[in-house]
Structure formats: C-alpha cells, structure tokens
C-alpha angles and dihedrals in degrees: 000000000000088000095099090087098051122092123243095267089050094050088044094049091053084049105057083039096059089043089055091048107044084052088052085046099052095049098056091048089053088050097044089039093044098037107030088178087077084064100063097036113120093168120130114290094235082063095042083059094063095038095049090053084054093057094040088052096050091043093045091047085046095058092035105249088115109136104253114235116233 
C-alpha cells in the first residue's frame, strides 16, 4: 500500500473513512438484498429518499433494532 508516506492524520483519517464507508456499503447490500425491488427502481432522487426510509424502517423492525416507544 502507498500509505507509508502519509502521516498519521492522514492514516487515521483513511481509516475512519474506510470504516464510514464498508458500513454504507453494507447497508445498502442488506436493503437491496432484502427488498430487490430497490435494484430496479429509475424514479427522482427526492422520491427514492422516502422509499428507501421505508425499507430501512421495515428491515431494521424485522431484525429488532427498531427504537421502543415509551
């Protein structure tokens, strides 16, 4: 790897970057694995936003991270 010559910010910084992304990354892989309809969707990106939520609501509440009322 060509990080040997970055300083430790910089390292730190690429790391926690990376971190931030794989988790992005993983979540998108459970909704569109979970919900395939999400692949094959070409509508705007202000109505994906709310569609995508949904999806996230419904998969989150199916493997019981879902937030308990009070």
């Amino acid at each position: 790897m060509q990080q040997q010559g970055l300083d430790i910010d910089n390292r730190t910084r690429n790391a926690l970057l990376r971190g931030l992304r794989c988790l992005g990354e993983r979540g998108f892989v459970i909704l569109t694995g979970r919900w395939r309809a999400l692949q094959h969707f070409t509508t705007s990106p202000s109505k994906i936003g709310t569609i995508v939520q949904a999806a996230l609501v419904l998969t989150q509440f199916e493997h019981g991270q879902h937030s308990k009322s009070r």
